[in-house]
matplotlib code that plots the C-alpha trace (Angstrom):
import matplotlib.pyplot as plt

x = [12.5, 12.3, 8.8, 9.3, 7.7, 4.8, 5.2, 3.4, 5.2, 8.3, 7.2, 5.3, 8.4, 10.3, 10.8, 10.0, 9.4, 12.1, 10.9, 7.4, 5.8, 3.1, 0.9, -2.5, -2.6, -2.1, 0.9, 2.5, 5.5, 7.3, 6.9, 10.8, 11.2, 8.6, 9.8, 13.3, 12.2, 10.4, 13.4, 15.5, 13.3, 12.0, 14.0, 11.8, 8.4, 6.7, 3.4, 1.0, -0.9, -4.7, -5.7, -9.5, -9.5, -5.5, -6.1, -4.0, -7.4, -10.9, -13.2, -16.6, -19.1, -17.3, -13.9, -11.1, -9.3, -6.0, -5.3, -1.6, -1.3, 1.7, 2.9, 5.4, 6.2, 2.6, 0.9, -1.1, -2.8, -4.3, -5.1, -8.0, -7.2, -8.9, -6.7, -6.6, -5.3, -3.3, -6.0, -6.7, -9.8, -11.1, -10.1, -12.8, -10.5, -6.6, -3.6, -0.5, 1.0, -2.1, -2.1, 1.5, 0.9, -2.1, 0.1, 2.6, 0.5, -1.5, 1.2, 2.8, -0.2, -0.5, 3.2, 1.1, -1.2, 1.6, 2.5, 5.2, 3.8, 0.3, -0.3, 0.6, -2.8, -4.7, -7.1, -6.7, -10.3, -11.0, -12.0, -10.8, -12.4, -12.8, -11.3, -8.4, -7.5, -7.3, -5.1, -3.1, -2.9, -1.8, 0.8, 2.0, 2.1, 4.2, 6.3, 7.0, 7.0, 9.6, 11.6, 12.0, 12.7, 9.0, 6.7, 6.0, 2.9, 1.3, 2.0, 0.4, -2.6, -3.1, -2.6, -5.3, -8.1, -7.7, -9.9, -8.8, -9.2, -7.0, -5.0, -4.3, -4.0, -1.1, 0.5, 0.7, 1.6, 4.9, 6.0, 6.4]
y = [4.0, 4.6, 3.4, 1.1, 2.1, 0.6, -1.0, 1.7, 4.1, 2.7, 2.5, 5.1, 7.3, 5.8, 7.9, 6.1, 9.5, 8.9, 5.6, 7.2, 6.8, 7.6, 6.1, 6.7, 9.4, 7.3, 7.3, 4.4, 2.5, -0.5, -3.5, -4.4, -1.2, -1.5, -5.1, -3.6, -1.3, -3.5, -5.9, -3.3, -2.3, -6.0, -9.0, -11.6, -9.7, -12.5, -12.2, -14.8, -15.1, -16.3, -19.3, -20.2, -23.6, -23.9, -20.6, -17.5, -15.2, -15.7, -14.7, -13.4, -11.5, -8.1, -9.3, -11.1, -10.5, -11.0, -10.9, -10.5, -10.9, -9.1, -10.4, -8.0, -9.6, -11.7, -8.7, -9.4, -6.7, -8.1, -6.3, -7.8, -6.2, -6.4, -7.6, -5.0, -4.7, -1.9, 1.0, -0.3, -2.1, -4.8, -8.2, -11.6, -13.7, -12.6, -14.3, -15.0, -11.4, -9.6, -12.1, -11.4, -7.8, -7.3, -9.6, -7.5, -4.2, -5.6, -6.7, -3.1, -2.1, -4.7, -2.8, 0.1, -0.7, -1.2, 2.4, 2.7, 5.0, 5.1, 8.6, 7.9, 5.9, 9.0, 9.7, 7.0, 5.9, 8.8, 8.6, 10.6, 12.5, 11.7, 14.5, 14.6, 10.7, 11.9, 15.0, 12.3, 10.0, 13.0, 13.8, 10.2, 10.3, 13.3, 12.3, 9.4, 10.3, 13.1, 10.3, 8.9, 11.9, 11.8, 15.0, 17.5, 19.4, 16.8, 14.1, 16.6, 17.4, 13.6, 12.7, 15.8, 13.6, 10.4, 9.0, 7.8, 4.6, 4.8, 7.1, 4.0, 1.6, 3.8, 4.6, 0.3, 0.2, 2.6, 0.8, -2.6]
z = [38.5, 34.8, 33.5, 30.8, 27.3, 25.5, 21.9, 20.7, 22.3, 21.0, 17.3, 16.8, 17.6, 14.5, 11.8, 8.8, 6.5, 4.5, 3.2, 2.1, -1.2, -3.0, -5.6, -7.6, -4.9, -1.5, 0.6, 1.4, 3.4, 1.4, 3.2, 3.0, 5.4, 7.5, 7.9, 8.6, 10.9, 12.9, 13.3, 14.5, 17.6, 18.3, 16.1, 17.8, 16.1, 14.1, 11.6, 10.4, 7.2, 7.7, 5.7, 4.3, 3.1, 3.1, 0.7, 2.1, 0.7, 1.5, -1.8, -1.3, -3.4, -2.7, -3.4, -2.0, 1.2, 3.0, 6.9, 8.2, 12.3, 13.6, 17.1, 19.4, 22.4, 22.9, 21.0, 18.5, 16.0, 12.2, 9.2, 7.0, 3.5, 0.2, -3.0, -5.2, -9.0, -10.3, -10.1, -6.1, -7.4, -6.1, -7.5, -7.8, -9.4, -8.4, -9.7, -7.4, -7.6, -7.1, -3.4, -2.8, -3.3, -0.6, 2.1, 2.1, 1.8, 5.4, 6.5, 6.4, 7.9, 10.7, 11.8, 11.7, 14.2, 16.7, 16.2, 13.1, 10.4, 11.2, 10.5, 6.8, 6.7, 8.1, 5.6, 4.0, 4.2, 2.3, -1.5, -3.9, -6.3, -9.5, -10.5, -8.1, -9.3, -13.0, -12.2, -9.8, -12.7, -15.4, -12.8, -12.6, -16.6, -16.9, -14.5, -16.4, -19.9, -18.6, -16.8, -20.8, -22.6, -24.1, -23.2, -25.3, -26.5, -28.4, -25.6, -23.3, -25.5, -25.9, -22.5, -21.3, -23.2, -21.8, -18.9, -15.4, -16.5, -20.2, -17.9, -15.9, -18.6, -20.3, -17.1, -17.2, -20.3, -20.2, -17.1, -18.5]

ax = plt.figure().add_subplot(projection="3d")
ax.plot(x, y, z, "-o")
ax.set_aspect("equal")
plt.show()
């Protein structure tokens, strides 16, 4: 007789490489994926957002948090996760998108702890330099001022004395 295998086992055998990304130098796995993913191997999965005073975030001095619960067959693994803005700062006061935004980032990451993708989170934990975000950040620019037809040497020159954070701000800015 066959042993059965464990939810983790199951999961963490998925290949979800192809629906990698990565941002402001972390890797990530879209929610809408993971989601689909998850369905596929167990379509009765659930998850559950936490409430605080009928709130789906609890604010504190450090910030405000989110918690996703994902439940596999009477298993149940949560992911507490900070609300972040656009730079992955934390956020006091977030709006509605900024909410929306850390649910579905923990609850990615609540699919994770059953198995699916967690190695792209290795590391994770680890900050990066301050150097190594501005050459991320440069890297994102290019990429997108290439994307529109707009680099060149004086773009480039221009671009080379900005700071991670007008980096960010013009990386914002050419998106909208």
């Amino acid at each position: 007789m066959q042993k059965e295998k464990s939810i983790y086992e199951v999961l963490s055998s998925v290949n979800v490489e192809q629906f990698v990304k990565g941002k402001n130098g972390f890797k990530f796995l879209s929610w809408s994926h993971a989601v689909a993913q998850l369905l596929k191997h167990y379509p009765n999965a659930e998850w559950k957002i936490r409430e605080w005073d009928s709130k789906p975030y609890l604010k504190t001095d450090a910030g405000c948090f989110v918690e996703v619960s994902v439940i596999i067959d009477g298993v149940s693994r949560s992911q507490l996760h900070p609300v972040l803005d656009f730079r992955n700062k934390p956020v006091k006061d977030p709006d509605a998108f900024q909410v929306n935004t850390s649910l579905q980032r923990a609850l990615t990451k609540a699919i994770s702890l059953h198995g699916m993708g967690l190695y792209i989170y290795q590391g994770e934990d680890i900050p990066l330099s301050e150097k190594e975000a501005i050459e991320e950040s440069r890297r994102e620019m290019i990429q997108l001022l290439k994307e529109n037809d707009n680099y060149n040497d004086a773009s480039h020159k221009y671009m080379m004395s900005l700071n991670y954070d007008q980096l960010q701000e013009k990386i914002k800015e050419y998106r909208k």
